[in-house]
C-alpha positions as CSV (number, residue, x, y, z in Angstrom):
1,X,-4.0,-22.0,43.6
2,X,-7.3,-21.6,42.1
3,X,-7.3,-21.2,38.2
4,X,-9.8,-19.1,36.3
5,X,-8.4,-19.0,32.4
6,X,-7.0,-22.5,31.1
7,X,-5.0,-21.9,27.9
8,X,-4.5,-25.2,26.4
9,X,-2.0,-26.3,23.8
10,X,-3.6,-28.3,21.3
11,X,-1.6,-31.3,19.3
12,X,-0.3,-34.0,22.5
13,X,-2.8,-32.1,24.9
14,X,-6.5,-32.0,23.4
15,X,-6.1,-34.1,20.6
16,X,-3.5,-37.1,19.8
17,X,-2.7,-35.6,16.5
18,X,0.5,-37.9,15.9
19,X,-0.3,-39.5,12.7
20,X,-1.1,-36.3,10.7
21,X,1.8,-34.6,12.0
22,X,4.5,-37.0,11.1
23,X,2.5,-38.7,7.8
24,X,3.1,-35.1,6.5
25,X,6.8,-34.5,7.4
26,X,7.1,-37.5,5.5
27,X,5.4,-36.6,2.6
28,X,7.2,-33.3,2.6
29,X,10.9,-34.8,3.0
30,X,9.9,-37.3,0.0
31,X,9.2,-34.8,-2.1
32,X,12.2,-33.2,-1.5
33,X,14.4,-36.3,-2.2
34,X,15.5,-36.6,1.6
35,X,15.3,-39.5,3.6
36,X,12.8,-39.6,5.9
37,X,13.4,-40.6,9.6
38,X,12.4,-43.5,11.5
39,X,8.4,-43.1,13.0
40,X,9.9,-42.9,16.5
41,X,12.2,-40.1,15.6
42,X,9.5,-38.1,13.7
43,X,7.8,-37.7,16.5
44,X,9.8,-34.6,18.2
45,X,8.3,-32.4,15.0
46,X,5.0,-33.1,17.4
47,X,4.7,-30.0,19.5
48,X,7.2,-27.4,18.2
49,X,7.3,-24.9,15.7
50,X,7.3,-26.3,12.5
51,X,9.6,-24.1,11.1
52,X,12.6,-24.6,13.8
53,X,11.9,-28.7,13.3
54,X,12.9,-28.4,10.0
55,X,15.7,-26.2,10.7
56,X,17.0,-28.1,13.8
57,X,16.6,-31.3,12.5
58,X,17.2,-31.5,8.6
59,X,20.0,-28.0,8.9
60,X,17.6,-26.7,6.0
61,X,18.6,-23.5,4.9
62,X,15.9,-20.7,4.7
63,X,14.7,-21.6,1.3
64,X,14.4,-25.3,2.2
65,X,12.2,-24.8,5.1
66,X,9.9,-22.8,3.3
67,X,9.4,-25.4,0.8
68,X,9.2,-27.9,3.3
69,X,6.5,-26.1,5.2
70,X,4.8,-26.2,2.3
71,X,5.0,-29.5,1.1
72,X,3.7,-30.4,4.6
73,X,0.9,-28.2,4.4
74,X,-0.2,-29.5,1.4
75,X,-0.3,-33.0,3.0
76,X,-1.8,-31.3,6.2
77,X,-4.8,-29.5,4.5
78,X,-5.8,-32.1,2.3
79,X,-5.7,-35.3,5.0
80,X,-3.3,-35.3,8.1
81,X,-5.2,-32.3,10.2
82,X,-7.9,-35.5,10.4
83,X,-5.6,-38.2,11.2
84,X,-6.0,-37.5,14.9
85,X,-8.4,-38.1,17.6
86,X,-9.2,-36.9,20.6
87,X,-7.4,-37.8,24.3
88,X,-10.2,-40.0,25.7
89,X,-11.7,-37.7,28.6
90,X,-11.2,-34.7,27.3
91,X,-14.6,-33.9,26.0
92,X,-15.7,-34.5,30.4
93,X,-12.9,-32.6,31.2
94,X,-13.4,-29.6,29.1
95,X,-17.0,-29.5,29.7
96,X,-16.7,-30.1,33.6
97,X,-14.6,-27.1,33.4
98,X,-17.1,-24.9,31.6
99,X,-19.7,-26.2,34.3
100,X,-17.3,-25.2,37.4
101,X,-16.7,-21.3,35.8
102,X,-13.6,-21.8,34.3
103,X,-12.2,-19.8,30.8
104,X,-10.9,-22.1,28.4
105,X,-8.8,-21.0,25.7
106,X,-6.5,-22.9,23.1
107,X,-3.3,-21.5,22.4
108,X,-1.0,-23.9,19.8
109,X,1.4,-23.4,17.1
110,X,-0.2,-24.6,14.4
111,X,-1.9,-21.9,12.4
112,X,-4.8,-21.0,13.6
113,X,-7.2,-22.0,11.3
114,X,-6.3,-24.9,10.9
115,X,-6.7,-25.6,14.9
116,X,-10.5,-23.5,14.4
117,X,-11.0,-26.7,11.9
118,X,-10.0,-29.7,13.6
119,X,-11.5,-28.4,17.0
120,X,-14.8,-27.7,15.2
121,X,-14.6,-31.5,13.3
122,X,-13.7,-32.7,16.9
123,X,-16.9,-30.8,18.4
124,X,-14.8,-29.2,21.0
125,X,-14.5,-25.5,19.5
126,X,-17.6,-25.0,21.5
127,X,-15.9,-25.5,24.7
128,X,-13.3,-22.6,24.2
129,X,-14.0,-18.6,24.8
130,X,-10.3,-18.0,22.0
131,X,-8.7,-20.4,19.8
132,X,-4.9,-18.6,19.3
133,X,-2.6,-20.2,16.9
134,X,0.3,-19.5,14.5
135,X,0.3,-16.8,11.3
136,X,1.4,-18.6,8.5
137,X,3.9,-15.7,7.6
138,X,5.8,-16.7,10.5
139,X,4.9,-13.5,12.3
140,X,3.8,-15.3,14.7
141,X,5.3,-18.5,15.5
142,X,6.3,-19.1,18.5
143,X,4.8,-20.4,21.5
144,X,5.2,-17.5,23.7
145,X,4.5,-15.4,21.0
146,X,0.9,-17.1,20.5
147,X,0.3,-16.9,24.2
148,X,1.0,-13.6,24.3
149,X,-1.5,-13.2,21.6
150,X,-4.2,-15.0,23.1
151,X,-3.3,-13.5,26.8
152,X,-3.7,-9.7,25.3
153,X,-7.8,-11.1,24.5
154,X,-8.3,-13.3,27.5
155,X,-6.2,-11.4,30.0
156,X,-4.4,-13.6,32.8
157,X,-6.3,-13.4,36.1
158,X,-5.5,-16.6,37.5
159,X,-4.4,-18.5,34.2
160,X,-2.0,-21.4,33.7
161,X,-0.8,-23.2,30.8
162,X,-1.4,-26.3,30.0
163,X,0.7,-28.6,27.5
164,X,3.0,-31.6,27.1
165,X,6.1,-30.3,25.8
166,X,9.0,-28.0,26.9
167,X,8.2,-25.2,24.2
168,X,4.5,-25.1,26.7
169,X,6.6,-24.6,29.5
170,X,9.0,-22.2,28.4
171,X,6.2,-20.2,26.4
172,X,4.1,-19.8,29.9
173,X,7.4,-19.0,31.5
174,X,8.1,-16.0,29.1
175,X,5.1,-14.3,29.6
176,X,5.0,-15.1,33.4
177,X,2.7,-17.8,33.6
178,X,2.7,-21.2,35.7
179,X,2.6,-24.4,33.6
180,X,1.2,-27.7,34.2
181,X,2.6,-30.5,32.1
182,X,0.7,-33.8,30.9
183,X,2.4,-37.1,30.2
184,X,-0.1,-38.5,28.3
185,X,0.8,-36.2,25.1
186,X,4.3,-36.6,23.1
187,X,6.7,-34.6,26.1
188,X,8.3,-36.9,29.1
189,X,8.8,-36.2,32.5
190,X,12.6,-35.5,32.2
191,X,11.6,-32.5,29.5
192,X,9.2,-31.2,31.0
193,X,10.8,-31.2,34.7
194,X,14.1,-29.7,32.7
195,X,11.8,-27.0,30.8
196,X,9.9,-26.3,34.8
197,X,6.8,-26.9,34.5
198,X,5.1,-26.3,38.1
199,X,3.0,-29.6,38.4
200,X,2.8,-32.1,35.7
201,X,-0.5,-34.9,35.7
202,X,0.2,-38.3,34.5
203,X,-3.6,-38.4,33.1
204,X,-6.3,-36.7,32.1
205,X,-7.8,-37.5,35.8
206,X,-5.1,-36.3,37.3
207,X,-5.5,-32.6,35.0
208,X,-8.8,-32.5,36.1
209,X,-7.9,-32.8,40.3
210,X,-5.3,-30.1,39.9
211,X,-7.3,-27.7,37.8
212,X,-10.6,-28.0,40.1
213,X,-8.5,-27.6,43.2
């Protein structure tokens, strides 16, 4: 299949944003007198959306998870959306993209200006015709939700999704789109197989030979 419009997520996919993500679920679980998980557990609030992490794994009721989202926010804004860094070959990738005619657009849910920020610090904002994210109201939340966002702008002739986690797979699914999952993000082969996603690349060389074929 040839693909015209790439929607990528953006935390596990474009940048390795790990560290910021679970520095600030700590910080926001501290503050709250909870205790905080071990590092390798923290890492499943990589991906989702932040609300239903804090739901699913801490049972916070309603009032919790909006203090909780904000704590981590406050974390988030001041220092953890920088404590990432970029997948090594994605700057070529995105670029040889560009070069070969494809649409790029980002579509994450982490609020969108935030993702505007750390693609700009990253230099890769530049790459992408639509950077869709999250409403911090909630309103918009989901990952299907922001896809359909961003596929109401960008329109879907010949797109594919592009992510590392089962809410990727399961978003594209919703609104009818084939996904391609990457292992080199936060999501394994077993999730992303469950979720089914329709190819998934083990690299970022191996994203680039399915996306160009």
């Amino acid at each position: 299949m040839r693909y015209e419009t790439i929607y990528f997520d953006l935390d596990g996919t474009l940048t390795d944003s790990g560290p910021g993500i679970t520095n600030s679920v700590a910080y926001a679980l501290t503050r709250m007198g909870r205790p905080v998980p071990s590092r390798p557990s923290l890492n499943r609030y990589i991906g989702p959306p932040l609300w239903d992490s804090f739901r699913r794994y801490e049972a916070m009721t309603e009032a919790e998870t909006q203090q909780a989202v904000a704590l981590f926010r406050e974390y988030y804004e001041q220092r953890g959306k920088f404590e990432n860094a970029v997948y090594s070959g994605i700057p070529a990738l995105l670029q040889g993209l560009r070069e070969g005619g494809k649409r790029l657009v980002v579509a994450t849910s982490k609020p969108e200006h935030m993702a505007v920020e750390i693609l700009e610090h990253f230099e890769l904002a530049g790459f992408f015709s639509c950077i869709a994210g999250s409403t911090l109201d909630e309103s918009r939340c989901t990952k299907a939700s922001v896809l359909a966002y961003a596929l109401a702008q960008q329109g879907r002739q010949g797109a594919v999704m592009v992510g590392d986690r089962e809410h990727d797979v399961l978003g594209a699914r919703e609104n009818g789109l084939p996904c391609i999952g990457v292992l080199f993000g936060y999501g394994s082969r077993q999730e992303l197989e469950a979720a089914g996603a329709d190819r998934i690349a083990t690299t970022v060389q191996d994203l680039r030979y399915i996306l160009e074929e």
